[in-house]
N, C-alpha and C positions, 0 to 999 in steps of 0.2 A: 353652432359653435363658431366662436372667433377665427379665423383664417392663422394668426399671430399663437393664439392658443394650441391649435392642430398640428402646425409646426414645432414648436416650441414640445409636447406630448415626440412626436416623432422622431426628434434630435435625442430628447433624453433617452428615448428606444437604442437606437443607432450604439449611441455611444455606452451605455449599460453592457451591449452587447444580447440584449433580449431579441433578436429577431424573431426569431421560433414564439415569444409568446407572444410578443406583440401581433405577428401576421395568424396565429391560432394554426401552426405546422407544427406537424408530430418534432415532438423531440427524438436525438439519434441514440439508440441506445450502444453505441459502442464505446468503448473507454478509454484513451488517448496516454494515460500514467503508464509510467514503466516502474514504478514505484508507488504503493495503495497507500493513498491519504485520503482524510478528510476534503472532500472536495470544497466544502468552506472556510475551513480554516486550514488546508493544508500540513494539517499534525498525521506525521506517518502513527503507521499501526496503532491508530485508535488513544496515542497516549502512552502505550506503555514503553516499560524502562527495556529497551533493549539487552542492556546489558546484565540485568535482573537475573535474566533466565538464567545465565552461566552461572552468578556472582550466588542469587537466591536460590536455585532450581525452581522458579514458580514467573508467573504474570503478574509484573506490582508497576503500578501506577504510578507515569515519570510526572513534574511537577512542571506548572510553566516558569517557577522559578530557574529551573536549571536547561534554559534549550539549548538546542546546536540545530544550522543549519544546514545541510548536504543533501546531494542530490537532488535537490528540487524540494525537497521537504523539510518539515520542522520535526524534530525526532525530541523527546522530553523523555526525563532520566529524575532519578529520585536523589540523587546529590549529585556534586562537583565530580566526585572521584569516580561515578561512572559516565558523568560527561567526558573528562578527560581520555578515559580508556576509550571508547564509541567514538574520539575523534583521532585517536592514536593507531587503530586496526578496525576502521569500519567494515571491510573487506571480513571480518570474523566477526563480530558486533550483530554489524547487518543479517535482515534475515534473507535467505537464499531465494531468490526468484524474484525479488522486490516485493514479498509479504505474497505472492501469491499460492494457493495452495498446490503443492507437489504433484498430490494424488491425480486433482482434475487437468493442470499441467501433461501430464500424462495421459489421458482424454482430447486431448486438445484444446481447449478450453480454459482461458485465463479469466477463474474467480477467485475475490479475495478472499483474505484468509481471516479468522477470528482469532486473534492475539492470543485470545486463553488456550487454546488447542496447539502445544508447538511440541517436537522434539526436536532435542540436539543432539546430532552426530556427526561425528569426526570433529568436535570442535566447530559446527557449525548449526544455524538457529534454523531449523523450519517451521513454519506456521501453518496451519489448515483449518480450511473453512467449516468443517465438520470433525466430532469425534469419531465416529466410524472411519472416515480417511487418515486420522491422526496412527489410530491402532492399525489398519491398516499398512501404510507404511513402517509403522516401527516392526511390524511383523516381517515383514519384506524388502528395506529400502533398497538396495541394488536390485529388483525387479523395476522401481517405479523409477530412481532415479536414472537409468535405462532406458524408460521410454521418456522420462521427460528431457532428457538429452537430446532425445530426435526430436521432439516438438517442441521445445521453446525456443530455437532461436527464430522459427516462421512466427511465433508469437509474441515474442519480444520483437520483433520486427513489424507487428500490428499496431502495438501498443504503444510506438514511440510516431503513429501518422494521426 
């Protein structure tokens, strides 16, 4: 191999930001987001309409016609008029923990959450990464939100290094 070549392969490295595959070292598996997105395109909870839940009571699929930017992510909504609301009270919109699940929050352990599995209480959105946790909490939420009180802020505190 050409010297000019070899170089040329190892800048492109560098600058991709591929270390890890480039040198064949394990990838880290811990997760840096304080808020769950698509880690290539940066579209939070998977796409769907946040504001859905309130508006529709169900998970409906926001469009990339209608995005909004926040928080570090790309959030899509099925019209304007629930863009506008999502950017008027995101603070109520948003789902509670940054989409991650309550239940496991509770465990200590920040995994995400699947969009379709959420309840709203008190006016607010939660999301879980499992049905069993969904029924779970709505069976008990001041149990869980209890303990996820003591453990999220060491986790959110993980999640943002």
């Amino acid at each position: 191999m050409r010297p000019g070549i070899a170089l040329i392969g190892l800048l492109a490295c560098m600058l991709a930001g591929f270390w890890t595959a480039c040198l064949g070292l394990p990838a880290q598996a811990a997760t840096t987001e304080r808020i769950v997105v698509n880690r290539f395109s940066g579209v939070a909870i998977e796409g769907f309409d946040p504001v859905a839940y309130f508006v529709d009571g169900t998970a409906v699929q926001g469009t990339a016609e209608f995005e909004a930017n926040l928080w570090g992510a790309v959030w899509r909504f099925r019209n304007e008029g629930n863009r506008a609301s999502f950017l008027a009270h995101p603070e109520i919109y948003g789902p509670q923990f940054g989409g991650y699940d309550p239940a496991d929050i509770g465990r200590g352990v920040a995994v995400a959450a699947n969009p379709r599995f959420f309840v709203i209480l008190a006016q607010r959105l939660y999301l879980f990464s499992r049905e069993a946790n969904r029924d779970a909490f709505a069976a008990d939420p001041e149990r869980f939100l209890d303990e996820v009180g003591k453990r999220w802020p060491a986790l959110q505190e993980q999640l943002s290094q």
